[in-house]
DOVEXSE-589431 format. One line per 5 residues: number of its first residue (from 1); their letters; for each residue z, y, x of C-alpha. Coordinates in steps of 0.5 Angstrom, whole numbers, always signed. Layout:
<rs>
NUM> a> Z:Y:X | ...
</rs>
This chain:
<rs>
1> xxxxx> +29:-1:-5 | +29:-2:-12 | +31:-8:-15 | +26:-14:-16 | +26:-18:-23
6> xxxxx> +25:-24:-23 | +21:-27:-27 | +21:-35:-29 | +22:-40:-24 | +25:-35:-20
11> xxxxx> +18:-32:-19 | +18:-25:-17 | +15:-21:-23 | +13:-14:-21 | +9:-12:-29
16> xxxxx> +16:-11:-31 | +17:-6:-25 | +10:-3:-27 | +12:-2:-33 | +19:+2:-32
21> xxxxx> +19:+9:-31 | +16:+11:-24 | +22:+12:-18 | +19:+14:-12 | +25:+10:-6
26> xxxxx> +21:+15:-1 | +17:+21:-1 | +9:+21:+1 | +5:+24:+5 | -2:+25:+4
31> xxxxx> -6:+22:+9 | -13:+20:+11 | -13:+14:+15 | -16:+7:+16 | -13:+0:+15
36> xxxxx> -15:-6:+15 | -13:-12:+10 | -12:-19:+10 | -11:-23:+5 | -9:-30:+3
41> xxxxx> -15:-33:+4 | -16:-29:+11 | -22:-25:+9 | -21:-18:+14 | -22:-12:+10
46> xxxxx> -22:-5:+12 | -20:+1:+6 | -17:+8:+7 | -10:+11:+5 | -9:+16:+0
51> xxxxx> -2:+17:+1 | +5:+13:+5 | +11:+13:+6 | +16:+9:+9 | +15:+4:+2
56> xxxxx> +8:+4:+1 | +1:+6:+1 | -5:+7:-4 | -11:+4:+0 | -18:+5:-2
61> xxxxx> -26:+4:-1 | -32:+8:-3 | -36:+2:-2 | -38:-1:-9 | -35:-7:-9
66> xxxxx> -31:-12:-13 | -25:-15:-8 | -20:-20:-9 | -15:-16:-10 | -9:-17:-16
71> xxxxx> -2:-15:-17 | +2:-19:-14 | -3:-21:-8 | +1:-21:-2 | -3:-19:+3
76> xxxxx> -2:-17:+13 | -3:-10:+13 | -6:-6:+19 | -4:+2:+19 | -8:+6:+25
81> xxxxx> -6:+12:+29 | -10:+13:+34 | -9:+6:+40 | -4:+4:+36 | -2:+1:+29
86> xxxxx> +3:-1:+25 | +3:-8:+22 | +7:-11:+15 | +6:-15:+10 | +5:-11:+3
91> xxxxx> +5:-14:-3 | +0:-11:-9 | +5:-7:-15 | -1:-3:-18 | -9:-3:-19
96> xxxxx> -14:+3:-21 | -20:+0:-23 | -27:+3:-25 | -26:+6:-32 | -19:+7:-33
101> xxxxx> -16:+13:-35 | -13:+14:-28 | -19:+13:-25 | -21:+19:-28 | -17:+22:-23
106> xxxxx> -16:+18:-17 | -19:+13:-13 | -20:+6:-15 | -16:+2:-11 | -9:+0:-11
111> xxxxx> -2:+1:-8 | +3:-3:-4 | +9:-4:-2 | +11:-6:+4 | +17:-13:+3
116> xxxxx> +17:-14:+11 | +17:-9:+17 | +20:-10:+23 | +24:-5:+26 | +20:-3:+31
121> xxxxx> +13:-2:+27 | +19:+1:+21 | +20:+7:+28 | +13:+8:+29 | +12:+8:+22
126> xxxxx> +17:+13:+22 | +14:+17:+27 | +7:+17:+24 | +10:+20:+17 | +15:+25:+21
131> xxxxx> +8:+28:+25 | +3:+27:+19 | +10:+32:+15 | +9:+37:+22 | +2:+37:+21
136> xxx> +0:+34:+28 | -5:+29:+25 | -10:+28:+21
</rs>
């Protein structure tokens, strides 16, 4: 896993990792597969990936909405497979909104990064990207 700087305080800064020139810690898979988000406040919310990998995820919606979601938002995640899903804590490192030169190319929405996993969900993570790579999902 990349380094995390600290910014004042002690406090995380992840608009300095943004700004750095982008190093994948893992390889991603395309994948189309719900998720379900909650955040800080408990509001449940429901997006879809665009692509995973064993650090992170980029989720979105097609539904115009404007959701609570900052860079730095720490939010529990629910990735489904099927019955069984795979749940972590992410925090957010990147937002495309509406408008923005990259979202001339992709889907608004935002990537996280998984910061807690426990080894079992990591195993079926794992399973999960090692079949979506074989072609026997999605």
């Amino acid at each position: 896993m990349a380094p995390v700087h600290l910014g004042r305080g002690g406090a995380i800064d992840y608009r300095v990792r943004m700004s750095e020139p982008r190093e994948r810690a893992a390889e991603r898979v395309a994948v189309d597969a719900f998720v379900k988000v909650q955040g800080v406040d408990g509001q449940e919310l429901v997006f879809r990936t665009r692509d995973l990998s064993e650090t992170g995820l980029f989720l979105y919606t097609r539904v115009a909405r404007v959701y609570p979601i900052k860079v730095g938002s720490t939010l529990s995640l629910e990735l489904y497979d099927f019955d069984q899903h795979v749940a972590c804590k992410v925090v957010v490192v990147r937002v495309v909104e509406s408008g923005s030169a990259e979202s001339d190319k992709f889907p608004t929405g935002f990537g996280v990064r998984i910061v807690d996993l426990s080894d079992a969900d990591r195993t079926s993570l794992r399973a999960m990207i090692d079949r979506i790579r074989a072609g026997e999902v999605y």
